[in-house]
C-alpha positions in Angstrom: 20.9 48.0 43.5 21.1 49.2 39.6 21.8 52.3 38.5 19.2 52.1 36.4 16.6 52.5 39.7 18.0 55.8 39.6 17.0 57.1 36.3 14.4 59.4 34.8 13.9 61.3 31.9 14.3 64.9 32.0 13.5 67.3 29.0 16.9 69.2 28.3 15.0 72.9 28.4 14.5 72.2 32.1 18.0 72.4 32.4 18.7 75.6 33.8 21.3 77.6 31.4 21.3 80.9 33.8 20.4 81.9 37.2 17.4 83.0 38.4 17.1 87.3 38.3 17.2 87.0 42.1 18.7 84.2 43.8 15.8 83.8 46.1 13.4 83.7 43.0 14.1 80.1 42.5 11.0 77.8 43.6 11.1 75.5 46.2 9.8 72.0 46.3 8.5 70.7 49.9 8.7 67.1 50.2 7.8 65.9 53.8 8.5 62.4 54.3 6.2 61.5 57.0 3.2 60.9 54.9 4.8 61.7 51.8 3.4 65.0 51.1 4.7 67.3 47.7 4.0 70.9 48.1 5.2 73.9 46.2 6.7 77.1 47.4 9.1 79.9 46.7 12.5 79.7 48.2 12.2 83.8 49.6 9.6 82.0 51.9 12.0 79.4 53.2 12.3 80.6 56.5 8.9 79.3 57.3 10.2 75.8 57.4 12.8 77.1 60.0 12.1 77.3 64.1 14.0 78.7 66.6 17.1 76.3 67.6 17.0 74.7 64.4 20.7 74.4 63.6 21.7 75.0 59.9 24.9 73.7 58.5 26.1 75.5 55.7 29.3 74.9 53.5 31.7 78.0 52.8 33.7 76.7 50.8 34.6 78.9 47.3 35.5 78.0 43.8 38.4 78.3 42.4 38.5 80.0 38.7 40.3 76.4 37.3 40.6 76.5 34.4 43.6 77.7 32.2 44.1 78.3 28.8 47.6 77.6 26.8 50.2 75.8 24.7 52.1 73.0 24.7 55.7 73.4 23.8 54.6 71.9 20.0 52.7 75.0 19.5 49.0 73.3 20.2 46.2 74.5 22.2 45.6 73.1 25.9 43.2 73.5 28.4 43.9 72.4 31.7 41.9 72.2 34.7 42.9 72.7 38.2 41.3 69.9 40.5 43.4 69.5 43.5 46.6 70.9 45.1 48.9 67.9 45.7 50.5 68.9 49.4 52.9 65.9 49.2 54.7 67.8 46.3 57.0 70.4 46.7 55.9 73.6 45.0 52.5 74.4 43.0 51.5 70.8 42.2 48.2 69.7 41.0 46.4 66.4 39.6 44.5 68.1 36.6 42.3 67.5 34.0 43.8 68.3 30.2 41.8 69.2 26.9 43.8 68.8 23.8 44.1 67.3 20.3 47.1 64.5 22.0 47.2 63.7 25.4 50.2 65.1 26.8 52.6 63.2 28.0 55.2 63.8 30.9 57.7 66.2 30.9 55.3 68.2 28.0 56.0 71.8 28.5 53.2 74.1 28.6 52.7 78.2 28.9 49.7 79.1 30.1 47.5 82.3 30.4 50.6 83.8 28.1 52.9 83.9 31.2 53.1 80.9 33.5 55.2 78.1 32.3 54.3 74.7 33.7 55.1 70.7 33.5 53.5 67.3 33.2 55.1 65.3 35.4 55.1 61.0 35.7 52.1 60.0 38.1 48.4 60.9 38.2 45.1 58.4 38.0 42.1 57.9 36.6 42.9 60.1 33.1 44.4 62.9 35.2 47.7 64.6 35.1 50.4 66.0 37.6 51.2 69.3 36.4 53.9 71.4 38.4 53.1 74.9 38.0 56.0 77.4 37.8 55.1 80.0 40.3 57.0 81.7 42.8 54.6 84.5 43.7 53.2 85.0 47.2 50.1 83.2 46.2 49.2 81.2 43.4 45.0 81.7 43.9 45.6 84.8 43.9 47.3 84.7 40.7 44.1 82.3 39.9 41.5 85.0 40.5 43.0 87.0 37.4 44.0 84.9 35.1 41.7 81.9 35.5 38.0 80.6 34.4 34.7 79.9 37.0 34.4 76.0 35.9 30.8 75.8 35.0 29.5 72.3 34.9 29.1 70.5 31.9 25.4 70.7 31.3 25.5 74.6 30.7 26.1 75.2 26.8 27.6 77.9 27.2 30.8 80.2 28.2 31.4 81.4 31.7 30.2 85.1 31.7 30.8 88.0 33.9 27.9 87.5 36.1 29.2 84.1 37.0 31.9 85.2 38.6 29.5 86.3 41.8 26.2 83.7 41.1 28.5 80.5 40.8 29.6 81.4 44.8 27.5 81.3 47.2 27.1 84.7 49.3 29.1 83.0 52.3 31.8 81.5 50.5 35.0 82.5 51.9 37.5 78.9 51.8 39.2 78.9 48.3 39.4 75.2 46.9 36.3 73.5 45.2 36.0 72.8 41.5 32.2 73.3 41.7 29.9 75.3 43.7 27.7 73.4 46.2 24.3 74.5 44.7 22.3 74.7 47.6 23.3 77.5 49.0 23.4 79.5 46.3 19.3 80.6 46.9 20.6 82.0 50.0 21.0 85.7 50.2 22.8 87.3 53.5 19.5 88.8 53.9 17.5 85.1 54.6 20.4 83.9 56.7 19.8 87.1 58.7 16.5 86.4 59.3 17.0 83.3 60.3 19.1 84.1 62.8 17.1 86.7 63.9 14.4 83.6 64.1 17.2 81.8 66.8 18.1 79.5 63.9 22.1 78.6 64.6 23.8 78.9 61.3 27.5 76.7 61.7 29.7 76.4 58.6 32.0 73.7 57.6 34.3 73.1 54.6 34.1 70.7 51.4 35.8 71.3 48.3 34.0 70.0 46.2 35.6 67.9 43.1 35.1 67.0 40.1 33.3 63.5 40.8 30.4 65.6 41.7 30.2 65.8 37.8 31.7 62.1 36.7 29.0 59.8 35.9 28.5 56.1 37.2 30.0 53.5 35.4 28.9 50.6 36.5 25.4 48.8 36.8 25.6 47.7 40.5 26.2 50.6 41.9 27.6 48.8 45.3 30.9 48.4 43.0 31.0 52.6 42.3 34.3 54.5 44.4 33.6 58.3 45.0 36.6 60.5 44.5 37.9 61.8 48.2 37.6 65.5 49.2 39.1 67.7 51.4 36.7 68.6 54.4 37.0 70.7 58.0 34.8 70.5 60.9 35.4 73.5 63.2 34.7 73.3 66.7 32.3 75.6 67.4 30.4 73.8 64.5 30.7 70.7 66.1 29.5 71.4 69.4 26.3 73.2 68.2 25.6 69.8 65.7 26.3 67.5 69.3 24.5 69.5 71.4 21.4 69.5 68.9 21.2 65.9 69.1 20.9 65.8 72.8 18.2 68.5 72.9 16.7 66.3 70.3 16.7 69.5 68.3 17.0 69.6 64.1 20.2 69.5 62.4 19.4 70.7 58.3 22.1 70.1 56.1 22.4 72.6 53.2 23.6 70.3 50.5 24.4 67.0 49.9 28.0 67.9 50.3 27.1 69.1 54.2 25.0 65.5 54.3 28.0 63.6 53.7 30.6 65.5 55.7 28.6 65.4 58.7 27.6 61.5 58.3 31.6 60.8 57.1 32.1 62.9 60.7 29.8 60.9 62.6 31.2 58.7 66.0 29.9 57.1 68.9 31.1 57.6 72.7 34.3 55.6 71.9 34.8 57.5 68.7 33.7 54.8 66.1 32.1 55.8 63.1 28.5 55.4 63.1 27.6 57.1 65.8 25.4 59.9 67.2 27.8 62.9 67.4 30.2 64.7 65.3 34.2 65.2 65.8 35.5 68.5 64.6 38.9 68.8 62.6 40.4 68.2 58.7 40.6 64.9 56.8 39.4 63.4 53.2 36.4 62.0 52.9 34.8 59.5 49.5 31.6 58.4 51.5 29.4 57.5 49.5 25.5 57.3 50.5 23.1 54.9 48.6 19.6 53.6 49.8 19.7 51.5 52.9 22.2 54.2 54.8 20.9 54.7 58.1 21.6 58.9 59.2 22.9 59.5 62.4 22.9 63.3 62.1 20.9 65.2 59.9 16.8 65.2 60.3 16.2 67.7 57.2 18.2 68.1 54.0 17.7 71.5 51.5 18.9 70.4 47.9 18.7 71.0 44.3 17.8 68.6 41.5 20.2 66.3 40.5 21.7 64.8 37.5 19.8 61.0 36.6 21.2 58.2 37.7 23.9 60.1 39.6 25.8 59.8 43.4 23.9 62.8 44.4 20.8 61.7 43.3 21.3 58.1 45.1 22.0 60.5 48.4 18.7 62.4 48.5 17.2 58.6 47.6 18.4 57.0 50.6 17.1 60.3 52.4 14.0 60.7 51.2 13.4 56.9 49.8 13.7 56.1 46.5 10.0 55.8 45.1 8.7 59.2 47.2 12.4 61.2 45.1 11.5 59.7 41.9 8.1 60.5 42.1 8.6 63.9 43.0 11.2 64.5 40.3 8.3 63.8 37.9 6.1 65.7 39.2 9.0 68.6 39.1 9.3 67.7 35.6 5.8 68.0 34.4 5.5 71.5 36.7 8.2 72.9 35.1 10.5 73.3 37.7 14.4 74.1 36.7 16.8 71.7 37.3 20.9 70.9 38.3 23.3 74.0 39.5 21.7 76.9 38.5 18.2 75.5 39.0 15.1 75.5 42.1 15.6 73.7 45.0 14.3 70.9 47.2 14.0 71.2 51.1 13.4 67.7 52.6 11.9 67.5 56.1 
């Protein structure tokens, strides 16, 4: 396969810049594979596509505000981005992401948000760094929440604004640890998830943080030789039993986001507890799955999405879901209606 099977072209004012007034204002794109069927709808009517013991797997996971502002001990500017706590370092260790005129090299001292001193240390891959930061507080996200930025993607042109601080979360976000939202569930008000349950939909989180390789682009041409970047997930339980005992009942399992899809298929065992099979196992690991046409699901039977980048993972996810042909032509036909695309954009529910 070759990533270019994966691109389209998308005119950059259908990239959203800002949310939607409401969150369930976005529009809602119905593509229902068994026939291949495109309809349109409105996302505040997205209960209709729910029944009573559906189960809907959710991810609570929250940003993080990563990104600092400073100096290097030379007096120039740095930006540094927080993208994962190293736990096999002692102290406030993390491989990060650096912005500057030079590349800074280890043992560069740095001061950030005009009070916290910090360190590049020897190690880090793939252009990051190691930083050590120099905090003895009680807790450092804490210490995050005030002095740091929400780390909007890329594609918006444009600085992180008061307002982001509460629509770049989702309304159930409550684990502190991704570097980007996962952008499904931010259509979801507490008022929809309440009526869903009231419906006898069973709404079971999980945890992904999601990293920065949700951003990083492709780069090679057979996509078979691409490596995603591992995250941190948790299963719990209760989350687990309620996604097993689905699949018995033969009942629907809908994953809110491809970040759910790929922690529930990375989860997925068979009675001896090899991968591949029909159930879940709750508990904490890492996970780089990556999911490319020909991937044959074991758990999820309906997938709610946004619109992803061209020619990226995510894209090649809801492709091997939906089948390749059937997503690209319904991207066009989201392009030529004028739907609103990537993080802050309308959304896609997949039956």
């Amino acid at each position: 396969m070759q990533l270019r099977d994966f691109n389209y072209t998308l005119p950059s004012e259908l990239i959203a810049q800002q949310p939607a007034a409401r969150r369930e204002d976005s529009r809602l794109m119905v593509l229902e594979r068994a026939g291949e069927h495109i309809r349109n709808n409105l996302f505040k009517n997205i209960e209709d596509y729910f029944c009573s013991g559906d189960v809907l797997v959710i991810n609570d996971t929250r940003v993080i505000p990563a990104r600092l502002h400073g100096y290097k001990a030379s007096g120039g500017k740095i930006e540094v981005f927080l993208v994962r706590r190293l736990h096999e370092l002692a102290g406030q260790c993390w491989m990060c992401l650096t912005r500057s005129s030079k590349s800074p090299r280890p043992g560069t001292r740095l001061t950030l948000a005009q009070e916290l001193d910090a360190e590049v240390l020897e190690g880090g891959e793939d252009g990051y760094k190691c930083i050590r930061f120099d905090y003895s507080g009680p807790d450092f996200l804490a210490w995050l929440d005030l002095k740091g930025s929400i780390p909007l993607p890329p594609y918006i042109e444009r600085e992180p604004e008061h307002q982001d601080l509460e629509r770049y979360q989702t309304t159930f976000s409550s684990v502190p640890g991704a570097v980007a939202a996962p952008t499904a569930g931010l259509h979801f008000t507490a008022q929809i998830l309440q009526n869903l349950h009231q419906k006898g939909v069973i709404v079971s989180p999980l945890t992904l943080h999601v990293g920065l390789g949700t951003f990083l682009p492709v780069r090679v041409d057979n996509i078979l030789e691409h490596r995603m970047h591992a995250e941190a997930y948790s299963i719990p339980e209760q989350t687990a039993a309620a996604v097993n005992q689905a699949k018995v009942e033969e009942r629907r399992v809908v994953a809110l986001g491809t970040t759910v899809t790929r922690t529930l298929e990375y989860a997925a065992i068979d009675a001896k507890g090899i991968r591949g099979g029909r159930e879940i196992r709750s508990g904490s690991g890492m996970t780089d799955m990556f999911i490319y046409p020909g991937y044959q699901f074991q758990i999820i039977d309906a997938l709610l999405t946004n619109f992803h980048l061209p020619e990226s993972t995510l894209l090649m996810l809801v492709s091997a879901f939906a089948g390749t042909d059937f997503t690209l032509r319904a991207y066009a036909q989201a392009v030529m209606e004028r739907y609103r695309f990537f993080s802050y954009g309308d959304c896609m529910l997949i039956t």
